[in-house]
C-alpha positions, 0 to 999 in steps of 0.5 A: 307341727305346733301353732300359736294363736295369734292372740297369745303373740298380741299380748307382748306389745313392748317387744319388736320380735317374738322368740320362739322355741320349738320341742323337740326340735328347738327350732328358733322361729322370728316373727316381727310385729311389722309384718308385711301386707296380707293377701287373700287365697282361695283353696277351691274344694273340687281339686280335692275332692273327686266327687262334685255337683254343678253350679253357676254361683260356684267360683270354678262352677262346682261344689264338693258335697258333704254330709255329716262326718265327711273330713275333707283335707285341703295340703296348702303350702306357707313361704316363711313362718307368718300368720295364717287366718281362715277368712271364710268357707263358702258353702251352698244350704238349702235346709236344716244347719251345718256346723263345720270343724276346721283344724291345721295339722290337727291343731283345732282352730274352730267352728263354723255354723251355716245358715238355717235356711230353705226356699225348695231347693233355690238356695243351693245356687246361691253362695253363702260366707261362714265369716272368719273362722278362729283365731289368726294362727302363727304357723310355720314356712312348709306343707300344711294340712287344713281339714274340714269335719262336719259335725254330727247333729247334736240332740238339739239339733235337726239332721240335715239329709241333704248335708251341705257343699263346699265350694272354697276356703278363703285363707289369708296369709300375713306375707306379701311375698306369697303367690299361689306357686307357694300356696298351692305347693305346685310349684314351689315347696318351702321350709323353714325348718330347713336352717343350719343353726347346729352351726351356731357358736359365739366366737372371739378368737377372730374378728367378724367380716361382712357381707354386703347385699348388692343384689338386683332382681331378674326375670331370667333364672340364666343370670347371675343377680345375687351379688354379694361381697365378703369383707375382711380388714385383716384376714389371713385364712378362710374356708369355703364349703360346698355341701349338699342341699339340705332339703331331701327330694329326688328331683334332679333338674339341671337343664337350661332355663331361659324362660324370661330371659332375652331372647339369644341369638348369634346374630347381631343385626338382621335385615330382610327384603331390603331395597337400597334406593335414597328416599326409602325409609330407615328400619331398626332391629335389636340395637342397630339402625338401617339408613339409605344415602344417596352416593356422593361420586356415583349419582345412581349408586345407593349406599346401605348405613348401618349403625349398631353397638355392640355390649362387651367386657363393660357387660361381662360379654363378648359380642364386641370382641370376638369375630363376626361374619357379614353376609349379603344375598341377592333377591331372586330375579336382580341383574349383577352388581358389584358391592362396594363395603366398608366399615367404620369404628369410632375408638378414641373418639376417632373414626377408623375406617376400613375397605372391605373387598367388593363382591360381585353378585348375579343370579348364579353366586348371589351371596357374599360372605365377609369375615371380620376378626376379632377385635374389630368393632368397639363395645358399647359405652355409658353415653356413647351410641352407634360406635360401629357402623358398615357400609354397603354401596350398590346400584339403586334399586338393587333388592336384597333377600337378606342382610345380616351380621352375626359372630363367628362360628366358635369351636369347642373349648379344648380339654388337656389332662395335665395330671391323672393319678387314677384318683384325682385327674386335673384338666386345663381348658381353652376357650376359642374365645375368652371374655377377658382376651380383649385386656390380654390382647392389649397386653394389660393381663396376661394368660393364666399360666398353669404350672404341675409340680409332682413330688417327681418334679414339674411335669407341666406348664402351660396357660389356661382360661380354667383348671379342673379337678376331677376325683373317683366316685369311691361308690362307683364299681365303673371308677366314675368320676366328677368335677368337684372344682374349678378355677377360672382365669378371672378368680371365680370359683365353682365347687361340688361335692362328691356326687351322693351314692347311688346317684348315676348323673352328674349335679350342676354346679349352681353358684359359684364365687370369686376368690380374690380382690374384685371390683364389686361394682363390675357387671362381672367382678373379676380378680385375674390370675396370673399364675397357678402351681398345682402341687396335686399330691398334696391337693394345693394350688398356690395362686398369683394374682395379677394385681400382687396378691397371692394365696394358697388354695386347699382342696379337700373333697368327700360325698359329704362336702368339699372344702376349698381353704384359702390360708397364706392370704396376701391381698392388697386391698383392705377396702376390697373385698375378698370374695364375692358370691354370686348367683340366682334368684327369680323366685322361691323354687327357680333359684340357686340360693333363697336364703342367708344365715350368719353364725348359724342364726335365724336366716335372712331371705337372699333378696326379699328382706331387704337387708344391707349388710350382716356381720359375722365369722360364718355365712351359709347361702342356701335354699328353703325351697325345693328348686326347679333349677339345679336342684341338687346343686350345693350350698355354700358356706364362708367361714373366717378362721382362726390361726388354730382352725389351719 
């Protein structure tokens, strides 16, 4: 691991970034003379260290103990390459001095004399500072050793029997990005040796494209909140390559996440203990508000209003759509009742107004159940509120246990193989309900209908909400096979390549991206298909979009990579973009993606850089960092190709 000292990169102060190379690794690190603010960490001696002594002045009330010759090794972990200075080493003396030997991956940094004190002992409860020790030191992003030597008295120097203890080592590192995830490597182990600069080559043979960070932050590792869209003016191929992440571990998360995220429920509202009468007083729960009325043609009749939204396709959802279910029940001990329910939603600035059959409840059947169909209640919109309301008239006084509304129980998606060589298995798939039915129902898009041509002629046709292609292991004694692509209805792609040798699992997909022209600005950007023909000898998918584009999708598939290579390109908008990759990131080793290279040169993190727009003819989305989510899920590059490149 090779350091730079810090007064080295001063020296050069008419230049905004400093270059430089690494032997034998030629690694090209940037550092920026504006750096970003500095935070102290403190490395405690006892967690690493098995032996210890306690005392009240101690940080964690202990200290480590240490004579002369004695080396303690301290791991810490550095997010990027950035400057690294050892502020103090806190110690506890009573007696002669001891003179500290600090390195970083045995670069020597400097010494550190302790005081010469003694009071009879007193002085080990008092803690003492070294002050900064060497220089600040330039080091890399990744795992880092600091070690602590004491030295052996020299002929001037008095040996010190009872040695000294260590209680910390405060380090300060030049990046306000830094937690103590990174510098701990608890959780978050980083790299940035990792980059993909083999890729790097100077080209005009095409024109650059861009790419454009439309990215928000998230708490909740479940949401896509990398946004990225890729422009072209005048593109006729491209490629997408999903590869391997290329950090080496054997993690292999791939379970859910939603550590941060809003809490999920099926239920829409829910209301305990409620008792219909005029004077009580309203409640709320989630986006919903409960009222009580007097009834206007039955004096001693109540009426229940509730008032709710509900997010729809404006948000990428289906709450608003699909079905729901409203169900009443009666507290124990109430005399019958008939409820009279209705419901009101405001479309068009109008309110419709539908009659729901009265139940009849008592103490032997003292539940009702209600089952509204999809495409009753309308979305929530900008500037709109409490656009669906329920109504529920009963005798005054009536109490019930519960009252609630939720969606409907949804089957499993149904799965159709449509082709199966042996090799190569393609499957179409339903969803019960599908977040772009509401535009189908209105018949503003269509199904996506799915054609297989074969060499003996179609064999297929039908529609599908996504298509997969699903290849053999070419390792696998048992003939297992994966998914290695999958097309949706509303253009968003996701690739894998061919799961790795000896791996007996299958790997998550992680990020995904929209393959066609998508509003940007949508909360979900989507470019319909109207049509696909799957000619799955050859492995291509000609693709009709519903606003008139059309292209051709090559698929290509090995333990190494898959390619999906789109040529033929008709799309009709310039101004749009042509893809769009979307995915995650919460922090440095809780994401999908952390960082972004153009052309193969020094990488730009996904969200912490704040850049807005990158040019070039490749982009690699990948990760620096081990991830605890989808470890094993791939990276992802986009190049722009050349007529020869096809």
């Amino acid at each position: 691991m090779k350091l730079r000292k810090f007064s080295e990169i001063q020296e050069i102060s008419d230049m905004m970034y400093l270059y430089i190379i690494w032997i034998p690794l030629t690694t090209i690190l940037l550092w920026s003379e504006t750096t970003l603010g500095k935070k102290v960490f403190k490395l405690e001696a006892e967690s690493y260290w098995t032996s210890f002594i306690y005392r009240q002045a101690a940080s964690q009330v202990k200290t480590i103990p240490m004579q002369e010759n004695d080396v303690m090794a301290i791991p810490f972990c550095i997010r990027r390459t950035t400057v690294v200075t050892v502020k103090n080493i806190l110690y506890t003396n009573d007696g002669p001095e001891n003179v500290f030997s600090l390195s970083i991956d045995g670069t020597p940094i400097g010494y550190a004399t302790s005081h010469n004190k003694s009071n009879r002992g007193e002085l080990w409860n008092l803690i003492s500072r070294t002050g900064q020790v060497g220089e600040p030191l330039l080091v890399s992003g990744g795992p880092h050793r600091l070690q602590l030597y004491i030295l052996p008295p020299d002929r001037t120097t008095r040996t010190d029997p009872y040695g000294i203890e260590v209680d910390a080592v405060q380090l300060e590192v030049d990046d306000d990005d830094m937690t103590d995830h990174y510098i701990h490597c608890w959780k978050t182990l980083c790299n940035d040796d990792i980059t993909y600069r083999e890729r790097h080559r100077d080209r005009n043979d095409v024109p650059s494209a861009k790419i454009v960070q439309m990215s928000i932050k998230t708490e909740c590792v479940e949401e896509d909140n990398i946004k990225i869209p890729v422009y072209h003016e005048n593109l006729r191929q491209f490629r997408i390559t999903a590869m391997p992440p290329k950090y080496r571990t054997f993690w292999q998360y791939k379970t859910a996440d939603f550590d941060g995220c809003p809490e999920y429920s099926d239920f829409h509202w829910q209301y305990l203990t409620v008792v219909c009468s005029p004077d009580a007083a309203s409640r709320k729960h989630k986006t919903s508000f409960l009222s009580f009325h007097k009834s206007v043609s039955k004096s001693l009749n109540c009426i229940l209003k509730i008032e709710f939204d509900l997010e729809g396709m404006h948000f990428g959802k289906t709450n608003a759509h699909i079905g729901s279910h409203l169900i009443i029940k009666l507290a124990k001990g109430q005399n019958e009742i008939i409820a009279v329910p209705h419901y009101g939603v405001m479309k068009n600035d109008s309110m419709y107004v539908v009659d729901l059959n009265p139940a009849i409840l008592n103490n032997v059947t003292d539940a009702y159940l209600w089952e509204l169909p999809d495409f009753t209640w309308a979305q929530k919109e900008p500037g709109k509120e409490k656009l669906n309301q329920i109504f529920i008239e009963v005798p005054s006084g009536t109490t019930f246990s519960e009252l609630y509304l939720r969606r409907r129980p949804e089957r499993d998606q149904i799965e159709t193989d449509i082709y199966d060589n042996n090799q190569v298995k393609i499957q179409k798939v339903e969803f019960d309900f599908w977040w772009r039915d509401p535009v189908i129902e209105s018949g503003i898009e269509q199904n996506m209908t799915v054609y297989v041509d074969t060499l003996e002629g179609e064999i297929f046709q039908g529609f599908a909400h996504y298509i997969r292609f699903i290849e053999k292991r070419v390792w696998s004694p048992n003939g297992d096979m994966d998914q290695t692509f999958v097309l949706y209805q509303d253009g968003s792609a996701r690739i894998l390549p061919i799961v790795p040798h000896g791996l007996n699992t299958y790997v998550a997909f992680g990020n995904d991206i929209v393959i066609g022209q998508a509003d940007p600005h949508h909360f979900r950007p989507h470019a319909p298909i109207r049509k696909l023909v799957i000619h799955p000898h050859a492995h291509l998918i000609y693709a009709y979009y519903h606003d008139g584009g059309s292209a051709i999708i090559h698929l290509f598939s090995s333990v190494e990579q898959t390619n999906v290579t789109v040529t033929n390109v008709s799309f009709v908008n310039n101004f749009k973009p042509f893809a769009i990759f979307r995915s995650t990131w919460v922090e440095d080793g809780r994401s999908k993606v952390d960082h972004v290279t153009v052309n193969g040169l020094p990488a730009d993190h996904i969200l912490l850089d704040k850049w807005k727009e990158l040019y070039g003819t490749t982009f690699i989305f990948f990760r620096q960092c081990v991830s605890i989510y989808n470890t094993q899920s791939p990276d992802y590059a986009i190049d722009i190709l050349s007529d020869m490149e096809v």
